[in-house]
C-alpha positions as CSV (number, residue, x, y, z in Angstrom):
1,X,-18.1,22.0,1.1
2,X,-15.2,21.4,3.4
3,X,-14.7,18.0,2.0
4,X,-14.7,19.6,-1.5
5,X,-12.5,22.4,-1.2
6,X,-9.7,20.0,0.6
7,X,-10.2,17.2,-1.9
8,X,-9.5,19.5,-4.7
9,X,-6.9,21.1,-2.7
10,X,-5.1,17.6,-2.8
11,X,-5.6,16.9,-6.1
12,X,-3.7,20.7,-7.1
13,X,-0.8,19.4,-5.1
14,X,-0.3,16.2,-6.7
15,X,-0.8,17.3,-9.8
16,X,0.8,20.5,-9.3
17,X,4.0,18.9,-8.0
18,X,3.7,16.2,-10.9
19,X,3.9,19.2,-12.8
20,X,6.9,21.1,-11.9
21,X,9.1,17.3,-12.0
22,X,7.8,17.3,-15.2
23,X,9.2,20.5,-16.6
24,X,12.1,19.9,-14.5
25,X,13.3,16.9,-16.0
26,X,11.9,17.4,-19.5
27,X,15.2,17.8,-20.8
28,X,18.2,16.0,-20.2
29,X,21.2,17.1,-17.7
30,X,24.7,17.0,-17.9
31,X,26.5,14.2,-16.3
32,X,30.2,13.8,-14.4
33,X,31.5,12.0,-17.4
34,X,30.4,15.0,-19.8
35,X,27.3,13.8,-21.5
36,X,23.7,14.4,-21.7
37,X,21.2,12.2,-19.4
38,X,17.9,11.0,-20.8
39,X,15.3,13.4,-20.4
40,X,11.5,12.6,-19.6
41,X,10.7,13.7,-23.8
42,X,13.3,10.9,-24.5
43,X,12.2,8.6,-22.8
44,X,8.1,9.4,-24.3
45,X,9.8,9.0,-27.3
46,X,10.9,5.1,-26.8
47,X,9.4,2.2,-28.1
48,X,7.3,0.5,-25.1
49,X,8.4,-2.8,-24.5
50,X,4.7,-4.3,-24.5
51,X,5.9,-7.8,-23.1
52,X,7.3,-6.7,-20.0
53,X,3.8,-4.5,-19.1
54,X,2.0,-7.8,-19.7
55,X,4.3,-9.3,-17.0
56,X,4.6,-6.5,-14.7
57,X,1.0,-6.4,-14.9
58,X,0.7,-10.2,-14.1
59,X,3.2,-9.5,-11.5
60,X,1.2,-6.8,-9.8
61,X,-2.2,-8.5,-10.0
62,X,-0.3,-11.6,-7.9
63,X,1.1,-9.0,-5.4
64,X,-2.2,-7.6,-5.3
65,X,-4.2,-10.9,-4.7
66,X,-2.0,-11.7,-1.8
67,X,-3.3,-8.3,-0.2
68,X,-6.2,-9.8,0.0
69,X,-5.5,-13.3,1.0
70,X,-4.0,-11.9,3.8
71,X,-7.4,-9.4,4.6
72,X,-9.0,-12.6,4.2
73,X,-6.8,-14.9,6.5
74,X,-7.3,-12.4,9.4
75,X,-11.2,-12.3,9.0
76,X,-11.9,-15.4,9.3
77,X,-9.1,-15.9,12.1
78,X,-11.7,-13.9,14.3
79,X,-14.4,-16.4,13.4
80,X,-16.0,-13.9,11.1
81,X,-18.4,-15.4,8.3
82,X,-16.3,-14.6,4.9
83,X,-15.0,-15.8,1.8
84,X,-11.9,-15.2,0.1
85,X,-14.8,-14.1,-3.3
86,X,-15.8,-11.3,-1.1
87,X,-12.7,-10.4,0.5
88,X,-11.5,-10.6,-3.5
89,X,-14.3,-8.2,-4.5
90,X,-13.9,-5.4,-1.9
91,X,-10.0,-5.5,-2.4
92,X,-10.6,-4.5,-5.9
93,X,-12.5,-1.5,-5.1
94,X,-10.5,-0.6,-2.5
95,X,-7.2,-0.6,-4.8
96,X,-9.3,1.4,-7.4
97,X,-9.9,4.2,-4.2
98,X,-6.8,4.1,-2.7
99,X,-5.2,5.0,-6.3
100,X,-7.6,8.2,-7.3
101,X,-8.4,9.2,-4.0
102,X,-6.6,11.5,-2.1
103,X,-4.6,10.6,1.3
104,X,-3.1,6.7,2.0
105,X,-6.6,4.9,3.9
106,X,-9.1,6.1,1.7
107,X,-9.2,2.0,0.0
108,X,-9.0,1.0,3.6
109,X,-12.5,3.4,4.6
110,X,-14.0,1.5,1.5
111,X,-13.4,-1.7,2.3
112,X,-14.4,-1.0,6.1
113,X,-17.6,-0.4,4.8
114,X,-17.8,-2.7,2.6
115,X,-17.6,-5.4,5.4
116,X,-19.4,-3.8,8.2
117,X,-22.7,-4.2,5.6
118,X,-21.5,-7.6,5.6
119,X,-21.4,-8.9,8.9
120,X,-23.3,-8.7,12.0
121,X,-20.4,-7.9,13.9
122,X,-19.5,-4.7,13.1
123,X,-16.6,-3.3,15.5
124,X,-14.6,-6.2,15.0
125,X,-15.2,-6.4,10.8
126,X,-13.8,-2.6,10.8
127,X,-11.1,-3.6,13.5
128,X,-10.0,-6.4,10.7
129,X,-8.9,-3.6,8.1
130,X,-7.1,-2.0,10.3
131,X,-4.8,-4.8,11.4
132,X,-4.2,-5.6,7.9
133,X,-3.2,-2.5,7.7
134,X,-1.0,-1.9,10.6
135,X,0.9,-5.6,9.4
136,X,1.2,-5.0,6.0
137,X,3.3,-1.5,7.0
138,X,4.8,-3.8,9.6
139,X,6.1,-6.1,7.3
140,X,7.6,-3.5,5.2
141,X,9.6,-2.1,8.1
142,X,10.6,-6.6,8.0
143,X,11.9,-6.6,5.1
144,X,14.2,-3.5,5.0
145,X,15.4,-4.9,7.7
146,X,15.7,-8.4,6.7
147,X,17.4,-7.7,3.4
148,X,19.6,-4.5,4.8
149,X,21.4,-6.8,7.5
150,X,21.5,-9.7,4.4
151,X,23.1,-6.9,2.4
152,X,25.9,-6.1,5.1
153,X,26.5,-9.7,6.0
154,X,27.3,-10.2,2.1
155,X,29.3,-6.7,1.6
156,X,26.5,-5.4,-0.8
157,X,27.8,-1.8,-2.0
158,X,24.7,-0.4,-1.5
159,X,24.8,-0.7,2.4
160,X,28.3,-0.5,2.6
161,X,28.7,2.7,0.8
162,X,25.7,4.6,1.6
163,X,24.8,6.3,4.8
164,X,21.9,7.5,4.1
165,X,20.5,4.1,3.6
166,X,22.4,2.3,6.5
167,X,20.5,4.7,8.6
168,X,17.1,3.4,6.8
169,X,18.6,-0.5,7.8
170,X,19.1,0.8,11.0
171,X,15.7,2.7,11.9
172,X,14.1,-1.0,10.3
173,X,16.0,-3.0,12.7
174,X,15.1,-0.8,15.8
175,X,11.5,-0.2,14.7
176,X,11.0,-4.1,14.3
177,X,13.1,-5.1,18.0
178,X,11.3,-2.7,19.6
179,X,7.8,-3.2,18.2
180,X,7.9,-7.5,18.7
181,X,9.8,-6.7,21.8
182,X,6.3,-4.6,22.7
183,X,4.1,-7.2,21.1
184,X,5.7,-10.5,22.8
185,X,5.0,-8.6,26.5
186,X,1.8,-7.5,25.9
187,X,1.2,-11.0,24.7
188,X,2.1,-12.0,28.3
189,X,0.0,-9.5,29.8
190,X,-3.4,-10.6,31.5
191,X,-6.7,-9.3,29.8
192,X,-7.7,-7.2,32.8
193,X,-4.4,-4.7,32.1
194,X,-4.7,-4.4,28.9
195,X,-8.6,-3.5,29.0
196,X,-7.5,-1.0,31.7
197,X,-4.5,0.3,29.3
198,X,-7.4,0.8,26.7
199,X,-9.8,2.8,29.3
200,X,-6.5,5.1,29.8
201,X,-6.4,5.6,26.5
202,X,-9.6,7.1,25.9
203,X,-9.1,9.9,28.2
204,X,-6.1,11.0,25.7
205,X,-7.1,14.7,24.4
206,X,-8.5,15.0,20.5
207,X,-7.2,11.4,19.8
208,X,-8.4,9.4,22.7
209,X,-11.6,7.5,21.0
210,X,-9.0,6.9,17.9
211,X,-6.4,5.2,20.2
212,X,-8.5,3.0,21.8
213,X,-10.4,1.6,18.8
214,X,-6.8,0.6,17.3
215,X,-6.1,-0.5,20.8
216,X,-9.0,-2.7,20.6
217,X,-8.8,-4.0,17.6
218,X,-5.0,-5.3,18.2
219,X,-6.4,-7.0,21.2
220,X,-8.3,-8.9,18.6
221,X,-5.5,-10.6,17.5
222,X,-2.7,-10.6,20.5
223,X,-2.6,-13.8,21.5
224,X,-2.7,-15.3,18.0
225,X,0.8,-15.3,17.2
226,X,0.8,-18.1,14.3
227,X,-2.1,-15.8,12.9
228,X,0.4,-12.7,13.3
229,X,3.4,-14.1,11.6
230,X,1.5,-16.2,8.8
231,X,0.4,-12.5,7.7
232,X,3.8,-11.1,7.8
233,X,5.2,-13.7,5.6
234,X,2.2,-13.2,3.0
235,X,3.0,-9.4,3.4
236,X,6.5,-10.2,2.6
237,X,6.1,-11.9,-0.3
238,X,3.8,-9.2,-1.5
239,X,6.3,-6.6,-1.0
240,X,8.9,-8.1,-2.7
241,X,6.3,-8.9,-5.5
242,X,6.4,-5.1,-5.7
243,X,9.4,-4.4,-6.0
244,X,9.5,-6.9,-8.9
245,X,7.0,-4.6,-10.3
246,X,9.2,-1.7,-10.1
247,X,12.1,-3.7,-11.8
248,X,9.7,-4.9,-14.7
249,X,8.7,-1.1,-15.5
250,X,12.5,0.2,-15.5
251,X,12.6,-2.4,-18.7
252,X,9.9,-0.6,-20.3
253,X,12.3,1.9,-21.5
254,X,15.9,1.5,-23.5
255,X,18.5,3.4,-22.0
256,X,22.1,4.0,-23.7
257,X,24.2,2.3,-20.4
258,X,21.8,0.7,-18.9
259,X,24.7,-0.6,-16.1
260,X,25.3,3.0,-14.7
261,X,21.8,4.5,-15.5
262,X,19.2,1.5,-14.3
263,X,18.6,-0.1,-11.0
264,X,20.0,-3.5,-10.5
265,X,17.0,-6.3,-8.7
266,X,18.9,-6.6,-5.6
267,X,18.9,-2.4,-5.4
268,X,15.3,-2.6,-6.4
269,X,14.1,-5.1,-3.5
270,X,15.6,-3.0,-1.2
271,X,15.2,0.4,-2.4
272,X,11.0,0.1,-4.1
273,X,9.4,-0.8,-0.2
274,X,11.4,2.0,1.1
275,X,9.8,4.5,-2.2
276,X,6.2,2.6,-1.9
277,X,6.0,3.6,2.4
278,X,7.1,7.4,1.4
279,X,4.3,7.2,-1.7
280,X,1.5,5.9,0.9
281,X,2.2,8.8,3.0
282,X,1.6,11.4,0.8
283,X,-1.6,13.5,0.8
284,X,-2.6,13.2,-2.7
285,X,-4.2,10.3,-4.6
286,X,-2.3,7.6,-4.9
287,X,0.8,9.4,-3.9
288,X,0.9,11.0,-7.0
289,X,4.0,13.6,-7.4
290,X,5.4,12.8,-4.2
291,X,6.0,9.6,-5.0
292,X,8.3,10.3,-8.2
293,X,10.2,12.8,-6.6
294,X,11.1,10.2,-3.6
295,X,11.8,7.8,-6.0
296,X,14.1,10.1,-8.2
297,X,16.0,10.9,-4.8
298,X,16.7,7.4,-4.0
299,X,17.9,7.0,-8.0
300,X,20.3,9.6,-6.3
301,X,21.5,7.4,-3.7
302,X,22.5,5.2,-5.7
303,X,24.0,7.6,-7.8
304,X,22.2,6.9,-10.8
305,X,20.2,9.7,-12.9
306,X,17.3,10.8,-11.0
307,X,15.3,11.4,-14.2
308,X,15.4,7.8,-14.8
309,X,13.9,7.0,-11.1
310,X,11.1,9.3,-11.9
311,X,10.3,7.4,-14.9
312,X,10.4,3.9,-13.5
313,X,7.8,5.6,-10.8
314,X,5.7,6.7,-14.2
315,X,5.6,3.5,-15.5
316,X,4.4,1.5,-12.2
317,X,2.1,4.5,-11.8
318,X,0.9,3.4,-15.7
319,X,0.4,-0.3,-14.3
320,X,-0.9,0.6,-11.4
321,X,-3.6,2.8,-13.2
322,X,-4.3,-0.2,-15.7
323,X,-4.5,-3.0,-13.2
324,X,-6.9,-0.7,-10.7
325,X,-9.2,-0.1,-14.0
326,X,-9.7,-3.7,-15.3
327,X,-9.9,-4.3,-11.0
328,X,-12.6,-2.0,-10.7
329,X,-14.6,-3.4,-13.7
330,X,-14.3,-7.0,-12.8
331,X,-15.4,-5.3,-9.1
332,X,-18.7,-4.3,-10.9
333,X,-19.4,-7.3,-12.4
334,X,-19.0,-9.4,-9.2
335,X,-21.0,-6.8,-7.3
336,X,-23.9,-7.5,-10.1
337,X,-23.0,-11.5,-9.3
338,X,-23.5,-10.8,-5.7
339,X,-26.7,-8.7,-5.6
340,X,-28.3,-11.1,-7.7
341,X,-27.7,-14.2,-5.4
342,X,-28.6,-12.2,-2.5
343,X,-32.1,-10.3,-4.3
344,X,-34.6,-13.9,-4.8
345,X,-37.1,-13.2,-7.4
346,X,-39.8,-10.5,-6.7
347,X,-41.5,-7.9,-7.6
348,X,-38.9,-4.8,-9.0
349,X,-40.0,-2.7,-5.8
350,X,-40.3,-5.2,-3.4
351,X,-36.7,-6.3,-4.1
352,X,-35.4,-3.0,-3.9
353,X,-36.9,-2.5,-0.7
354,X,-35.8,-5.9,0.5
355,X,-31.7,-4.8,-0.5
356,X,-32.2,-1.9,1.4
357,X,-33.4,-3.7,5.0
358,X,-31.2,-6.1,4.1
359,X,-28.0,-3.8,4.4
360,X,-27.1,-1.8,7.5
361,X,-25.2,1.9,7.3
362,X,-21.8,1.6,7.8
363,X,-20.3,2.6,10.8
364,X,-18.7,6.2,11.3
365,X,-14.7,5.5,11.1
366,X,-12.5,8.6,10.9
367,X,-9.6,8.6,8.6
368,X,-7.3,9.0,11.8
369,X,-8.3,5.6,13.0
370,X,-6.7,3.7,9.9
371,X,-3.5,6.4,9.3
């Protein structure tokens, strides 16, 4: 019942706060220049500019297989027994979850799972997901920084002139020196310390068990550096694939000047990892509300309309939605594929009792443990 209320809960929220930007920016509002911005009705009323959804979408689905070429690299760098088919199927589901699903891990819990039914070894199956999650938000923090010091070297006006966001360059570049400054020494570090470090950590109050299973499960992969930084460039890539996404779906709209009213690429490739980070971090499924109204402030920044911001977040939102539907069907079908390899042929009851000894509960893995 808990579970129930605080689900719905959530789903209020986003709704309610998708909601409220709605009404907001229904109409249009007056700009410095004197005229009248696009509202959210004008833009409904637009013709939909079908050929850039297709690419957007094609975009998206590459962005979205690299995900889980990356899952699928870091399995099998442990020695696990998997195949990029599997780690294919149970990305799709999890993409479907993570986008109707309230809170940022719940695609992650699925696909933990999924594997740990998969494999013998359990701990260190669940202990893949959450690397790939801790790199892919590692790489994110990469490529702000990355493009943000690019941006100064070159006098980009969008570093130059805005504080706000030479703060966010700034913040990357100390969160990544810091962090591989961390990583290289423990890297150094002999096995019995960092075993003792992970004992220490389970005497840590309320969070202590949570700490040491993430604490594990880097240990996993500390001394495989190529491993490490193979997955960060992947991760790159599919960030930036991302934020091509995000560019595709401010084209699905005409806007009188688009110059002064849309985002330019090189904003966008900045800008979209910054928006999809803030989006994962909210509460309600798929980031839904929040997610617009972060991107409408960084439309802001660059001092463009905000309404327009909130629209481009609509429209990725509309791929997203599309792409996690025909993901989640195609999931299906594989999962038929898969059961019927694994099920030989029997009786109806004796292979339904035979799938069910074949496949172990999952593990218990808190939500805490992947956030």
């Amino acid at each position: 019942m808990k579970s129930i209320v605080v689900g719905t809960l959530k789903y209020g929220i986003g709704l309610g706060f998708l909601a409220f930007i709605y009404f907001k920016y229904w109409e249009g509002k007056p700009l410095a220049d004197g005229t009248i911005s696009l509202g959210l009705k004008d833009i409904l009323e637009r013709p939909l500019s079908w050929h850039m959804l297709i690419l957007a979408l094609m975009v998206l689905a590459w962005a979205q297989f690299l995900t889980a070429l990356r899952w699928y690299y870091l399995v099998r760098s442990v020695g696990l027994p998997f195949s990029l088919y599997q780690a294919l199927r149970l990305a799709l589901v999890g993409y479907f979850y993570s986008a109707f699903l309230p809170g940022g891990v719940s695609g992650d819990l699925i696909k933990a799972v999924g594997i740990a039914r998969e494999q013998s070894r359990r701990t260190i199956a669940v202990s893949t997901v959450i690397v790939d999650r801790l790199i892919g938000l590692w790489a994110v923090f990469w490529l702000i920084a990355l493009l943000g010091d690019l941006y100064q070297i070159l006098g980009v006006s969008l570093v130059r002139d805005q504080i706000v966001i030479r703060d966010m360059v700034w913040w990357a570049n100390a969160i990544v020196l810091g962090s591989s400054a961390v990583y290289l020494l423990l890297v150094l570090l002999p096995q019995k310390r960092i075993d003792r470090f992970g004992q220490r950590l389970s005497h840590v109050p309320v969070v202590g068990n949570h700490l040491t299973e993430v604490w594990n499960a880097f240990g996993l992969y500390r001394r495989k550096v190529n491993v490490i930084a193979i997955s960060i460039g992947i991760s790159l890539i599919g960030h930036a694939s991302g934020a091509v996404v995000f560019h595709l779906a401010s084209q699905f709209y005409e806007v009188p000047d688009p110059a002064n009213e849309r985002g330019t690429f090189i904003q966008h490739l900045l800008m979209v990892p910054v928006g999809n980070a803030g989006q994962a971090l909210m509460p309600t499924p798929g980031g839904v509300g929040g997610g617009e109204a972060f991107f409408g402030y960084l439309y802001h920044l660059l001092n463009k309309p905000e309404v327009n911001g909130i629209a481009n977040s609509l429209a990725q939102r509309f791929v997203t939605w599309i792409l996690c539907l025909i993901g989640y069907l195609i999931y299906l079908q594989m999962r038929v594929q898969a059961h019927s390899a694994k099920v030989p042929a029997l009786v109806p009851n004796a292979a339904s009792d035979l799938m069910e000894n074949e496949i172990p509960e999952p593990p218990r893995l808190s939500s805490k443990v992947l956030s």
